[in-house]
N, C-alpha and C positions, 0 to 999 in steps of 0.2 A: 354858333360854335357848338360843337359836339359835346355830348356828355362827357364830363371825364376830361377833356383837355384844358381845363383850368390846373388842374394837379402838374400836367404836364410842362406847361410853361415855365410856372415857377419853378419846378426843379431845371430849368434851363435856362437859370436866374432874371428872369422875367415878373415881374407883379411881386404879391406875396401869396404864400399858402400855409397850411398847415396840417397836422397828424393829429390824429386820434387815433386811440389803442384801449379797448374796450376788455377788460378783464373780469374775472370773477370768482373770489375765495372758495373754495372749499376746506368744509371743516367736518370731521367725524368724531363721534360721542358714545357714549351712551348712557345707561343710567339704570339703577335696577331698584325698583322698589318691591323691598315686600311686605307684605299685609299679613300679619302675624294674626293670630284668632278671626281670622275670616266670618267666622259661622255665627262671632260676638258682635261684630260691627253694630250691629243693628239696622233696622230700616232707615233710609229718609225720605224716600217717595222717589216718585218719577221726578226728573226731570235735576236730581237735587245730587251734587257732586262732590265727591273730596277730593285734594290737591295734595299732593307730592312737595316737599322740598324742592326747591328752585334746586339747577343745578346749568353750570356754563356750557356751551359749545358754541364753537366762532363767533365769540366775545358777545353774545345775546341770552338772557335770563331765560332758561324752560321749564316747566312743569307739567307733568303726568296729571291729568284730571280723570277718575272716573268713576262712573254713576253705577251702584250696588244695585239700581232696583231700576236700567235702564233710559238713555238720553231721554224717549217721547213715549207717550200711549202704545204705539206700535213697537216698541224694544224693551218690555217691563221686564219682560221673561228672563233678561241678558241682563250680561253686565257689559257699559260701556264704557269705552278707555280711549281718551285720546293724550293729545301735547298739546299743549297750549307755550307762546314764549309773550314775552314782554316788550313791545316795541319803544325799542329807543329817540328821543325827538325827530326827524325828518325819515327814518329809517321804515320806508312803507314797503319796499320790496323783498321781502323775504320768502324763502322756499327752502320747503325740506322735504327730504325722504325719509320717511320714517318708518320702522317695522317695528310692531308691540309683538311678543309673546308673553304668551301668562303660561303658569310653569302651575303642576298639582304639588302637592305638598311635598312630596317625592322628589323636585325638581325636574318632573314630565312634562315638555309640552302639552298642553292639551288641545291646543289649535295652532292650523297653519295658516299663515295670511304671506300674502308678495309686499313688499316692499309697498307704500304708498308716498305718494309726492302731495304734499299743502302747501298750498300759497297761503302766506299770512298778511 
């Protein structure tokens, strides 16, 4: 029997079948954190991060994480910023698109980045 002609039958009340319909939420956010006395923070090394306030989008906990003095050895120079969310019990497939700007005191950009997608 051909691929595909089991579906056919049953709708020609024959056997049984069934449907599936595969869907997928979208949900948009954002979140703005700012970092008042920048210059005061102080050090804490490579590798070592502060975290944002949780804040909701499509009913999953997110937080801003990022590193004053660079993620690794090779990004001390930088500062590094991601998200980070909370996975909820069986909840392993999650994906976002994310885009950070950091604003100068001014509220200027100072860098431009595209959009990025993370699998979480």
């Amino acid at each position: 029997m051909p691929a595909g002609s089991d579906s056919v039958v049953a709708r020609d009340g024959g056997g049984s079948g069934s449907t599936s319909i595969v869907t997928t939420e979208t949900a948009t956010g954002w979140h703005v954190l700012k970092v008042e006395g920048y210059s005061k923070l102080g050090k804490l090394g490579v590798g070592k991060c502060r975290r944002s306030g949780t804040f909701s989008v499509g009913g999953h906990a997110w937080s801003i994480i990022y590193y004053l003095d660079g993620h690794d050895k090779e990004s001390a120079d930088w500062i590094a910023v991601g998200v980070t969310v909370s996975h909820p019990a069986g909840d392993s497939n999650i994906r976002a698109q994310v885009k950070l700007s950091i604003l100068d005191k001014d509220g200027e950009p100072v860098n431009h980045q595209n959009p990025y997608d993370f699998p979480f």
